[in-house]
C-alpha positions in Angstrom: 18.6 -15.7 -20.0 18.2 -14.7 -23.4 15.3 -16.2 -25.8 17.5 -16.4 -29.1 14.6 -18.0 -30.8 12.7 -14.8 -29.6 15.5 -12.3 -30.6 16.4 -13.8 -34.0 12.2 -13.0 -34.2 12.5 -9.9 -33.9 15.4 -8.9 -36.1 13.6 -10.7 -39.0 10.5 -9.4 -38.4 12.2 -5.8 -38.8 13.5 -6.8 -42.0 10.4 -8.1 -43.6 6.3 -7.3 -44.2 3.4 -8.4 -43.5 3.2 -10.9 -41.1 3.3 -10.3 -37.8 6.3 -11.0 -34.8 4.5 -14.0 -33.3 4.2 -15.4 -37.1 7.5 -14.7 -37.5 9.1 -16.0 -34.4 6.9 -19.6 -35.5 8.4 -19.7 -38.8 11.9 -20.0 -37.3 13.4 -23.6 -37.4 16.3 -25.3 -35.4 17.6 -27.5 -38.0 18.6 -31.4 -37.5 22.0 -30.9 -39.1 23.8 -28.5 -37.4 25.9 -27.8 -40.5 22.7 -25.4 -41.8 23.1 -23.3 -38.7 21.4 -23.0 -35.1 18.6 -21.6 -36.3 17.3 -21.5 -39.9 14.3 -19.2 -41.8 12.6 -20.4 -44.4 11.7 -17.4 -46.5 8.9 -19.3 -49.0 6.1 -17.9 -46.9 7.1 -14.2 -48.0 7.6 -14.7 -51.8 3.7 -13.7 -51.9 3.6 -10.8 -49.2 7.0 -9.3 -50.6 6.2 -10.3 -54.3 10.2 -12.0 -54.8 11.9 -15.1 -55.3 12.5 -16.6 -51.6 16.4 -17.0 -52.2 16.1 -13.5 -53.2 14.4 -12.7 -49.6 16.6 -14.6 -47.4 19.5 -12.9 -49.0 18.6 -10.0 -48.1 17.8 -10.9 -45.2 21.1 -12.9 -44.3 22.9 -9.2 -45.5 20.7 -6.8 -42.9 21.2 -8.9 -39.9 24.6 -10.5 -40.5 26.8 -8.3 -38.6 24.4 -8.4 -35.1 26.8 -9.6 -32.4 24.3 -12.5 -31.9 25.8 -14.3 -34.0 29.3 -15.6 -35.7 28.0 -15.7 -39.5 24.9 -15.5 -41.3 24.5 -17.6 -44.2 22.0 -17.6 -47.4 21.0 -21.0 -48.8 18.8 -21.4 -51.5 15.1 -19.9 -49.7 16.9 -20.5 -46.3 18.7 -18.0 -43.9 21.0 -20.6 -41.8 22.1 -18.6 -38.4 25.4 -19.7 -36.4 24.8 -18.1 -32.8 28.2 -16.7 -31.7 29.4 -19.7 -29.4 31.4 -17.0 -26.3 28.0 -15.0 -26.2 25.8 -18.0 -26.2 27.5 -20.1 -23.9 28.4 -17.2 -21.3 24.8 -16.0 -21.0 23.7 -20.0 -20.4 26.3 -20.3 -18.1 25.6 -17.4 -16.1 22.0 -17.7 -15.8 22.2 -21.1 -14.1 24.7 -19.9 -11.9 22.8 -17.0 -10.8 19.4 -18.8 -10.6 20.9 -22.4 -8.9 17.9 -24.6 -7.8 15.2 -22.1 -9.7 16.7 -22.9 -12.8 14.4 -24.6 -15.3 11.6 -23.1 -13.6 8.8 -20.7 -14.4 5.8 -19.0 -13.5 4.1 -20.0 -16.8 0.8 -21.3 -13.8 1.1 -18.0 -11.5 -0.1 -19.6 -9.1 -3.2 -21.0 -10.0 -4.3 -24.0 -8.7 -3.7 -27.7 -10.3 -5.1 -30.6 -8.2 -3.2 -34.1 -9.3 -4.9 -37.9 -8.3 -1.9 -40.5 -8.3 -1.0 -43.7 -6.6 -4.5 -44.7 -5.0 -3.5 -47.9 -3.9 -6.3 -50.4 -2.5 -6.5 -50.7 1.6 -6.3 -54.1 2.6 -4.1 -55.2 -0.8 -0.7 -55.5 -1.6 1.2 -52.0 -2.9 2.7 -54.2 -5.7 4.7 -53.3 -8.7 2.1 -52.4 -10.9 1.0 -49.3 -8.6 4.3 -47.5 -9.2 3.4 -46.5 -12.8 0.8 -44.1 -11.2 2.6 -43.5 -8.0 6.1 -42.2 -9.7 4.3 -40.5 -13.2 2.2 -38.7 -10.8 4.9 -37.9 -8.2 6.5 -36.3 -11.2 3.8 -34.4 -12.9 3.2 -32.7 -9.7 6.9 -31.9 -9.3 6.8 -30.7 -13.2 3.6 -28.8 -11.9 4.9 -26.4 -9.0 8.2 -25.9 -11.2 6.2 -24.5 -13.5 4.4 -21.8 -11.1 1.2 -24.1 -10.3 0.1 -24.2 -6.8 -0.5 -28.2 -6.9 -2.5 -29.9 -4.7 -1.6 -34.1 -4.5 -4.3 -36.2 -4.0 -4.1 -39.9 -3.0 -7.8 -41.4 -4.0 -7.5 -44.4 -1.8 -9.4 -47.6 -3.2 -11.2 -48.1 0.4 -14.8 -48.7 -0.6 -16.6 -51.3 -2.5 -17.9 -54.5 -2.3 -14.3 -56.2 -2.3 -14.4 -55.4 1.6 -17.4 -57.1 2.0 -15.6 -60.1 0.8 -12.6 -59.2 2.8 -14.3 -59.4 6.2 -16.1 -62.0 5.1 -13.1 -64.0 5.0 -12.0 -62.5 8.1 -14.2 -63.9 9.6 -14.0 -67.1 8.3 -10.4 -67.8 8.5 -9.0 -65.2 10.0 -6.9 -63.9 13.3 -6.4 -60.8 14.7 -2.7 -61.8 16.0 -2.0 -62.5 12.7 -3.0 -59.4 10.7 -1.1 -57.3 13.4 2.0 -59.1 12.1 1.8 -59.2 8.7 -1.6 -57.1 7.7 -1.1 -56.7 3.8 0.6 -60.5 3.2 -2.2 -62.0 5.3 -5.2 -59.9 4.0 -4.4 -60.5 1.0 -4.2 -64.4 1.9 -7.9 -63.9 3.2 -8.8 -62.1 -0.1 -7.5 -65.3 -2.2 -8.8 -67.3 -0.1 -12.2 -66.1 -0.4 -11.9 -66.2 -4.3 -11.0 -70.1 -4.1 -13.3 -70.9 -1.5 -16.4 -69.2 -3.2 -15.4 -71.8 -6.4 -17.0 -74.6 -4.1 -19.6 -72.2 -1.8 -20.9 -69.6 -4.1 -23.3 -68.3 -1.2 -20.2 -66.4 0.4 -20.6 -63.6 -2.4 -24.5 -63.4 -0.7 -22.8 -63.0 2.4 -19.9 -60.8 1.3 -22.5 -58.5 -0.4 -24.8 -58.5 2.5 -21.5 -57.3 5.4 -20.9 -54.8 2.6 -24.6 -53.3 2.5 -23.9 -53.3 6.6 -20.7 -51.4 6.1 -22.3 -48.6 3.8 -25.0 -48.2 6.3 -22.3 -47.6 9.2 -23.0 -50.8 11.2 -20.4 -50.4 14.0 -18.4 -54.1 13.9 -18.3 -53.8 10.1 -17.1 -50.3 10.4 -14.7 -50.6 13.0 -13.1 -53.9 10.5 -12.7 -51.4 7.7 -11.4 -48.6 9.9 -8.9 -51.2 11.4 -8.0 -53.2 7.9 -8.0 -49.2 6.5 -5.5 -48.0 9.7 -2.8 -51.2 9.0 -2.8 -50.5 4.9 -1.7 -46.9 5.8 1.0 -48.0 8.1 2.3 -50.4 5.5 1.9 -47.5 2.2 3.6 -44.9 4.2 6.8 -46.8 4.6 7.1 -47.1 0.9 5.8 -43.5 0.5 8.7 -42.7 2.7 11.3 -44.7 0.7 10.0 -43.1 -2.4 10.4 -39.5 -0.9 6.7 -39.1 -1.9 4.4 -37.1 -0.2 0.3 -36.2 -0.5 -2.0 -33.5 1.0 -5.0 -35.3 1.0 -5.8 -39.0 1.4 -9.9 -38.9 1.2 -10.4 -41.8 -1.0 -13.6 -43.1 -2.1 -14.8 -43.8 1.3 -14.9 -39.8 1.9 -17.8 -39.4 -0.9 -19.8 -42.4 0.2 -22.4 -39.6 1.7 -22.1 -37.5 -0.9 -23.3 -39.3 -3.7 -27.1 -39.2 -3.1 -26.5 -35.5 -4.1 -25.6 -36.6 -8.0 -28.1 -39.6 -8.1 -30.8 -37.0 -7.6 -29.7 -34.5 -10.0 -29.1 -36.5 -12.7 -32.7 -38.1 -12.2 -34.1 -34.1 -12.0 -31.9 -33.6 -15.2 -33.8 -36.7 -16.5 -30.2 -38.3 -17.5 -31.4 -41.1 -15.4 -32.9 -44.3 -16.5 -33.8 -47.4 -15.3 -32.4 -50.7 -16.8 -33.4 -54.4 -14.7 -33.7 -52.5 -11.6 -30.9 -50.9 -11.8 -30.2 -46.7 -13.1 -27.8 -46.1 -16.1 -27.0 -43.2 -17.9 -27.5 -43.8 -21.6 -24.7 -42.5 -24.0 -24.2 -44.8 -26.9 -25.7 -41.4 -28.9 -21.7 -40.6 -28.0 -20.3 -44.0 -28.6 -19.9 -44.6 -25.5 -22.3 -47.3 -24.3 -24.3 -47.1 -21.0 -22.8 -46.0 -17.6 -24.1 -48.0 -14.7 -24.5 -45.4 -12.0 -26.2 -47.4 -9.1 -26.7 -51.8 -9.2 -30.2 -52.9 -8.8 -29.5 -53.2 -5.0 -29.2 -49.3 -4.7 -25.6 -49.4 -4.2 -23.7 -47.3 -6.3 -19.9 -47.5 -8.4 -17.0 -46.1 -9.2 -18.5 -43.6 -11.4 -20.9 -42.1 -9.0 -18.2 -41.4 -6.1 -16.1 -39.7 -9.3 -18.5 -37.6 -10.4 -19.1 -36.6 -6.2 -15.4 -36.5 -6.0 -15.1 -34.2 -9.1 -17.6 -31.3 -7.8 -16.4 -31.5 -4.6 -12.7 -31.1 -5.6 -14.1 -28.2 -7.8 -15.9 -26.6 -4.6 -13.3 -26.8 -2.4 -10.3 -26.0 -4.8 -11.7 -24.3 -7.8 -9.1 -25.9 -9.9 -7.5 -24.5 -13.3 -7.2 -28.2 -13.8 -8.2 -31.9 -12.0 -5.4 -34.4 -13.5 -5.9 -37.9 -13.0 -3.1 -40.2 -13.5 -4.8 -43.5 -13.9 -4.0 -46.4 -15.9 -5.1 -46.5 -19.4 -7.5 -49.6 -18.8 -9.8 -47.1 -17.6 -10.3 -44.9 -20.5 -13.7 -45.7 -21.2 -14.7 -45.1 -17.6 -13.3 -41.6 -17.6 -14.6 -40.6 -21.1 -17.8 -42.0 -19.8 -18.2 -39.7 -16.2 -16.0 -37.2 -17.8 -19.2 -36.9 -20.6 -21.7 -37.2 -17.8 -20.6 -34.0 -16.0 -20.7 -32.0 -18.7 -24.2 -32.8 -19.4 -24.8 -32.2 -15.9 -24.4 -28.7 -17.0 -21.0 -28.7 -14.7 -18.3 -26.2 -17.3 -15.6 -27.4 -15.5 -15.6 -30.8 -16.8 -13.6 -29.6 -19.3 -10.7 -28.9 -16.8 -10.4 -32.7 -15.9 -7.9 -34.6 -17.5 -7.4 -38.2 -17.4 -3.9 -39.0 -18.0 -3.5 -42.8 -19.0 -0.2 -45.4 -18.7 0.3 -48.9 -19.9 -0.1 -51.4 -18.1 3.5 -53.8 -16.0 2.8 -57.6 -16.7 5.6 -59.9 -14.9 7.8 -62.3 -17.3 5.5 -65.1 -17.0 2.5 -63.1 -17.2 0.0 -61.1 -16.0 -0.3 -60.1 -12.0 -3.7 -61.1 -10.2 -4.6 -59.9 -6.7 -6.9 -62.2 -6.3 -4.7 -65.3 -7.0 -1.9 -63.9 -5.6 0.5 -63.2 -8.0 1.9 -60.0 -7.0 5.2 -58.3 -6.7 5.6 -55.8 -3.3 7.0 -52.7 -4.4 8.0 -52.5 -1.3 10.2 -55.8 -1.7 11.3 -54.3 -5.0 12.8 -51.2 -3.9 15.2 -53.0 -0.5 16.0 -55.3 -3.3 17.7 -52.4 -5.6 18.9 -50.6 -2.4 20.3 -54.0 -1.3 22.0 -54.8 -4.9 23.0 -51.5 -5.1 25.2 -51.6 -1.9 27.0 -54.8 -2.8 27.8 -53.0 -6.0 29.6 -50.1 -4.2 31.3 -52.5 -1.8 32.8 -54.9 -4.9 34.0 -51.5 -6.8 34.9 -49.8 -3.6 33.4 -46.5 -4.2 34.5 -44.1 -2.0 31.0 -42.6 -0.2 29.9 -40.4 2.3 28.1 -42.9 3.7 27.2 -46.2 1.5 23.9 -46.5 3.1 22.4 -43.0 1.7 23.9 -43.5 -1.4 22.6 -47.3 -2.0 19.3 -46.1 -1.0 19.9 -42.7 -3.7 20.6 -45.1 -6.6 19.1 -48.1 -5.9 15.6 -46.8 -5.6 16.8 -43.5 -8.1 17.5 -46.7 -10.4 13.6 -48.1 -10.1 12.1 -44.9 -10.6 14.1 -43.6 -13.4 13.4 -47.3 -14.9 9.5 -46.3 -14.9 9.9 -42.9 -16.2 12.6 -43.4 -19.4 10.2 -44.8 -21.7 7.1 -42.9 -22.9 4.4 -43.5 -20.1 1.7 -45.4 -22.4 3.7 -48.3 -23.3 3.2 -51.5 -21.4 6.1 -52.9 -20.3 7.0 -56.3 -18.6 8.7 -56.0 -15.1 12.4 -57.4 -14.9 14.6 -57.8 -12.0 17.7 -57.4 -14.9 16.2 -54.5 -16.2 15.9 -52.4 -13.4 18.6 -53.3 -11.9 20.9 -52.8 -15.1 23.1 -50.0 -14.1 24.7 -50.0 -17.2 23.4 -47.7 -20.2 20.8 -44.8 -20.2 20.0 -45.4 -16.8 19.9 -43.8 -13.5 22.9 -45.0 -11.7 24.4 -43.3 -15.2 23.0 -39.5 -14.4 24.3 -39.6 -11.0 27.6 -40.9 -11.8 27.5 -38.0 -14.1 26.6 -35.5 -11.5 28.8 -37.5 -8.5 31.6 -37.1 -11.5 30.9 -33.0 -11.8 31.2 -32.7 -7.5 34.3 -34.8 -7.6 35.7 -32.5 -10.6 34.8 -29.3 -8.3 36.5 -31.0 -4.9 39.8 -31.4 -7.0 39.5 -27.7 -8.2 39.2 -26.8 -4.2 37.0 -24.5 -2.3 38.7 -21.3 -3.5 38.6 -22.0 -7.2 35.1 -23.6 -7.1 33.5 -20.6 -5.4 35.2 -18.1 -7.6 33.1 -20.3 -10.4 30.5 -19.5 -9.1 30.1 -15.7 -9.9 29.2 -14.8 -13.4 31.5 -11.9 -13.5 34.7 -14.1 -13.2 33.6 -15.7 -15.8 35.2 -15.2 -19.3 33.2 -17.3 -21.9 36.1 -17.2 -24.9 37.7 -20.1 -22.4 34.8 -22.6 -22.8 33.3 -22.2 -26.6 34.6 -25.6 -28.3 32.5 -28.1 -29.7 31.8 -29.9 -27.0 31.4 -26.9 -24.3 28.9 -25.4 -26.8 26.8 -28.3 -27.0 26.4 -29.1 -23.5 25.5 -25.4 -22.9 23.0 -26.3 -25.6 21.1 -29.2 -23.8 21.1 -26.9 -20.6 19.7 -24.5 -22.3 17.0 -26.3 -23.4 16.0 -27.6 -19.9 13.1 -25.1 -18.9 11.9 -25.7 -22.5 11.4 -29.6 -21.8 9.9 -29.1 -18.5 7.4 -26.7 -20.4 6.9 -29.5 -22.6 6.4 -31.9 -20.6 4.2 -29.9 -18.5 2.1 -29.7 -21.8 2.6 -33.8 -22.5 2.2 -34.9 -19.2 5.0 -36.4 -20.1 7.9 -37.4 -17.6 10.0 -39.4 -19.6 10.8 -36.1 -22.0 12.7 -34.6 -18.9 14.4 -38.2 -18.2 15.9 -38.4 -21.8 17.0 -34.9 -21.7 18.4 -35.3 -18.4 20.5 -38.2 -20.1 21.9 -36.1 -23.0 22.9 -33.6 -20.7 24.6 -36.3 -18.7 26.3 -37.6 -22.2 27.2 -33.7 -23.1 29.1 -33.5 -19.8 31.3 -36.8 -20.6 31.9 -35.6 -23.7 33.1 -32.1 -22.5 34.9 -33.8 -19.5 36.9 -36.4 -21.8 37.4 -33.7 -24.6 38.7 -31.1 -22.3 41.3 -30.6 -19.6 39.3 -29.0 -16.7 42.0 -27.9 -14.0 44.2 -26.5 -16.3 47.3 -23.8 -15.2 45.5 -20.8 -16.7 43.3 -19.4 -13.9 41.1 -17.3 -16.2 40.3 -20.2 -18.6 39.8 -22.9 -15.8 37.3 -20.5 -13.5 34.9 -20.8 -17.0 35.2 -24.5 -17.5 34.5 -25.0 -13.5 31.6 -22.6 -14.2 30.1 -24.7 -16.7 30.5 -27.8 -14.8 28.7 -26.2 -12.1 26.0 -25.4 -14.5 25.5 -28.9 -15.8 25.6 -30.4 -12.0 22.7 -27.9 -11.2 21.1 -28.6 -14.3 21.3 -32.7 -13.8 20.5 -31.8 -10.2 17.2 -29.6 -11.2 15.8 -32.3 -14.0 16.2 -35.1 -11.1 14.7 -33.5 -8.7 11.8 -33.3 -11.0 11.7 -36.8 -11.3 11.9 -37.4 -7.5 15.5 -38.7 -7.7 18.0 -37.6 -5.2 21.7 -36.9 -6.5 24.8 -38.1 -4.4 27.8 -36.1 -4.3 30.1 -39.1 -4.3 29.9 -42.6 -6.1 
């Protein structure tokens, strides 16, 4: 596909002096109003090099590279040379790029290959997978899609939360009021009963956290009925995470979670005592960084157990031994910034280069309509409740409006749950947001149910245009652009255009919800083209071109979903 912005570089840069093709291809613009052009040039940078009046510049250049077949005119405004791309050579090279690159298009190979290792979900064992885990569950999923689209080899890493003193409290109240028939039933709803049990209980007994601390000093040191609880409480959490993983259409390569580093840490406490970044604070070791602003990491407790930050900085090296990463991207929720600018700081003055190469990317934070959600009290919402719920809503939706499916349980299940995820990635990833049943399941709008209307609407276009007339689409050479170069053809051949430049950007942003608002003005491009134009028309030659650019914007919609983890029904 052709790089206008590149190529309208270039025939400037031939035109004018001293600055260079990469300065030049920077300078140009692609103005709000469209009425100054597809591209613009402001020429005021040149009055000094060329020693002339910038209106005087872009004239001249508006006169040299006016009659290029790029474009359909070439206009000089004040120090401004305003460029209107020919529409049938602009749309026709969009078109045919999509259709000859299909599922690839939107891609790159901008990584080549190197590798990209991305830490999302990381759920707690023996806690609910609420509501508030799919911010980090569905950005993540995404920026790894975004990721390998872009040439990265990515691998997806699932930190599981399944160490700390919290299981010490956990088996604790096992023990106290617990059953094993029980948590075989129901093993998240009831251990997290025995979880808030413990934190009312210990209200009245405060020497259960002596005894929760003391089964968890048992469990670090691999005493075989504590470790065979965990394994067992550890074992039933995956069962129940895998089911929603599985709804979600998410997948990981590696589950070590904090556990997996639990012998690896004595490594780090020793080097950062031989590095003498150690020091001791009321029996327990710190690191001191307030010289940074960034107050004192606690690296083991005064009992010699150690913390979040110490497994990290185990979990970093070893990631960097066993990958050697380009870049380690967490996708964590913004409540942990401190802790990441804090280890983050550590391993660098470990001396460890690559510390550079770790990025902590942050999200706000879901709080429910009367307030904030609290494990410990109980006050969840089960994702997993949440996405039957939309598939569930979703089908009684299809029933009332009797939408003729392929099978109404796929598609409930595409746009119910396509309808939660694209919920989490429209807005920009570090707001908070407060979770609404209304909301998400609002299929009216800039929503998800919308886009794949949109794309059901381009298949169903393509099944009335029959096999024959569809496939002959399909093949750039029977396509004539002159047929499809209105005003709404060309700006839908616009937005697809711009697709691999949004994934690029988002890429850069970590950003998923830049693909998901793109993805809807594509969407609204193609209702506008579809309600402005008559598709199937008699003339062969002019409807093979406007079936060719609805196939483009189904692959296009198609492509930008896929990055989001959304699947696309053909009918709805």
């Amino acid at each position: 596909m052709v790089n206008f912005k590149e190529e309208i570089g270039k025939l400037i840069a031939s035109q004018v002096e001293g600055l260079s093709l990469e300065e030049v291809e920077s300078m140009v613009e692609v103005p709000q109003d469209r009425k100054m052009g597809d591209y613009a040039f402001p020429c005021f940078k040149l009055a000094k090099v060329m020693r002339k009046a910038p209106p005087l510049i872009a004239k001249g250049i508006a006169e040299a590279i006016g009659e290029n077949q790029m474009f359909e005119k070439v206009e000089q405004v004040n120090a401004y040379v305003n460029m209107f791309i020919s529409r049938e050579e602009f749309v026709g090279d969009v078109t045919a790029a999509v259709l000859e690159e299909k599922e690839d298009y939107g891609k790159s190979n901008i990584g080549q290959g190197k590798k990209v290792i991305v830490e999302y979900s990381s759920p707690n064992i023996a806690k609910p997978f609420h509501i508030g885990h799919i911010r980090s569950t569905v950005i993540g999923n995404s920026i790894n899609k975004i990721y390998s689209a872009l040439g990265y080899d990515v691998v997806r890493i699932n930190h599981l939360g399944d160490y700390g003193t919290q299981f010490g409290k956990m088996i604790c109240a096992y023990r106290h009021w617990g059953n094993k028939e029980d948590v075989v039933r129901e093993p998240i709803k009831t251990l997290l009963h025995y979880y808030t049990k413990f934190h009312e209980e210990v209200e009245n007994h405060p020497e259960l956290n002596d005894e929760a601390r003391e089964i968890f000093a048992k469990l670090e040191h691999g005493e075989k009925e504590e470790t065979e609880l965990w394994q067992w409480f550890r074992d039933e959490s995956l069962k129940e995470f895998s089911r929603v993983y599985k709804m979600l259409g998410i997948d990981f390569d590696s589950y070590a979670g904090e556990s997996f580093y639990s012998d690896k840490m004595p490594r780090f406490v020793k080097e950062l005592e031989e590095k003498h970044l150690l020091e001791e604070s009321q029996g327990a070791h710190v690191v001191n960084l307030e010289e940074y602003g960034l107050g004192v990491a606690l690296i083991t407790k005064s009992d010699g157990s150690t913390l979040y930050i110490t497994r990290d900085i185990a979990a970093a090296v070893y990631r960097k031994e066993t990958y050697d990463f380009y870049k380690n991207i967490y996708v964590v929720a913004s409540q942990q910034n401190l802790h990441f600018q804090q280890w983050f700081k550590i391993l660098e003055l470990m001396g460890y280069e690559f510390a550079k190469d770790c990025v902590h990317v942050p999200f706000g934070l879901v709080s429910l309509e009367d307030g904030t959600m609290s494990t410990r009290h109980g006050r969840v919402v089960f994702l997993e409740d949440v996405l039957n719920r939309a598939v569930e809503q979703t089908k009684e939706i299809i029933k009332e409006k009797g939408v003729a499916t392929d099978n109404i349980d796929d598609t409930a299940r595409q746009v119910g749950i396509g309808a939660v995820v694209f919920n989490e990635l429209s807005n920009n990833r570090i707001k908070d947001y407060v979770f609404s049943w209304d909301k998400v399941l609002d299929f009216n709008g800039e929503t998800g149910p919308y886009v794949q209307y949109t794309y059901a609407r381009c298949a169903s276009v393509l099944r009335n245009a029959g096999e024959e007339a569809s496939a002959k689409a399909m093949d750039p050479k029977n396509v004539k652009a002159e047929y499809i170069t209105g005003e709404s053809a060309f700006q839908l051949a616009r937005l697809i255009y711009e697709l691999p430049k949004v994934v690029r950007e988002a890429g850069e942003k970590y950003e998923p919800s830049i693909v998901t608002r793109h993805i809807v003005d594509i969407a609204q491009g193609f209702n506008r083209f579809y309600h402005d134009e008559h598709i199937l028309v008699e003339n062969q030659e002019e409807k093979t071109a406007k079936l060719a650019l609805v196939i483009a914007a189904k692959t296009a919609i198609k492509n930008g979903l896929a990055l989001l983890g959304m699947e696309t029904p053909e009918r709805m």
